[in-house]
C-alpha positions as CSV (number, residue, x, y, z in Angstrom):
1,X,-5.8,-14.7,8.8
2,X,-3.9,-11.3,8.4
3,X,-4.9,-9.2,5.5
4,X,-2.9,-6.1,4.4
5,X,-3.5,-3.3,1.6
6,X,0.0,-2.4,-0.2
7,X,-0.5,1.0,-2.2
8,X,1.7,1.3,-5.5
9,X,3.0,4.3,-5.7
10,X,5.3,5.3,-9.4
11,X,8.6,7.4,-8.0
12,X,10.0,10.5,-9.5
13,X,12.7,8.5,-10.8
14,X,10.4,5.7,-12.1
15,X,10.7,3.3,-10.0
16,X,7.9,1.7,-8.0
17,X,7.3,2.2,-3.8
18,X,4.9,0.5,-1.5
19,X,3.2,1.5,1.5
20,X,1.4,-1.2,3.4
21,X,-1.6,-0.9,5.8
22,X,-2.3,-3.5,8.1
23,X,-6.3,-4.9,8.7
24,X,-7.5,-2.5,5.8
25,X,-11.0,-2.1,6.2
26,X,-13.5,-3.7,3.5
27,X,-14.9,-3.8,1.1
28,X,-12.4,-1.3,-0.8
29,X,-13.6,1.8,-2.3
30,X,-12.0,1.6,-5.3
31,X,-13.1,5.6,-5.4
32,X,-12.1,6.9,-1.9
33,X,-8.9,4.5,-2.0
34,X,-7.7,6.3,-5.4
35,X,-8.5,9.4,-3.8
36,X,-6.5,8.7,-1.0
37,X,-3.4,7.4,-2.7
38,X,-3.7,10.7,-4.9
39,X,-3.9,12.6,-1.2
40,X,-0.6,11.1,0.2
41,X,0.8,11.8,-3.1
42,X,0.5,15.7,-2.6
43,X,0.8,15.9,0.5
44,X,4.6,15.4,-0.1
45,X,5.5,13.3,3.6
46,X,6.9,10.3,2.4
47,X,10.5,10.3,0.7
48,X,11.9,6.8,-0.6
49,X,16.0,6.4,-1.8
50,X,14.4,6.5,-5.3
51,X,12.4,9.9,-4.7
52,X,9.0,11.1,-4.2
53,X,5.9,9.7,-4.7
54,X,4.6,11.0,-8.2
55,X,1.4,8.8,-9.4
56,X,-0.8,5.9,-7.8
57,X,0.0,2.6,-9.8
58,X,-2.1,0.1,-8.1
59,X,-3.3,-1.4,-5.2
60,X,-3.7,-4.8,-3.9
61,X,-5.3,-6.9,-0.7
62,X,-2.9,-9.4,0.2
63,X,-4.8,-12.6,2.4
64,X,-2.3,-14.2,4.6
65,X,-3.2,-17.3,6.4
66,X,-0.7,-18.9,9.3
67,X,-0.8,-22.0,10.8
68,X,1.5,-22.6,14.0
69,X,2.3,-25.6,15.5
70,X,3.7,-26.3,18.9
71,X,6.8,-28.5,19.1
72,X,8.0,-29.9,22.3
């Protein structure tokens, strides 16, 4: 099972960027992780091809199970 936590950020340009983090730890913080989001927001590092990052949108946990199988 791999869980990731993919931060919505709105764009200068309104559009919508993500930034996933792999095995985020839980529970969430619904506090600290808005905090955060507004955080990487001023810090001003991250640059996507439809801007800056301007305002936290959402968040979400994404659960994803895999089951291999070994042929041959």
């Amino acid at each position: 099972m791999a869980k990731t936590l993919e931060l919505e950020f709105g764009t200068e340009f309104g559009k919508t960027a993500r930034i996933s983090v792999d095995n985020p730890k839980e529970p969430i913080d619904e506090a600290q992780l808005k905090l955060s989001m507004e955080q990487i927001i001023a810090s001003d590092v991250f640059f996507t091809a439809t801007g800056k990052l301007a305002v936290a949108k959402g968040a979400r946990v994404i659960d994803r199970n895999v089951v291999e199988y070994e042929i041959g």
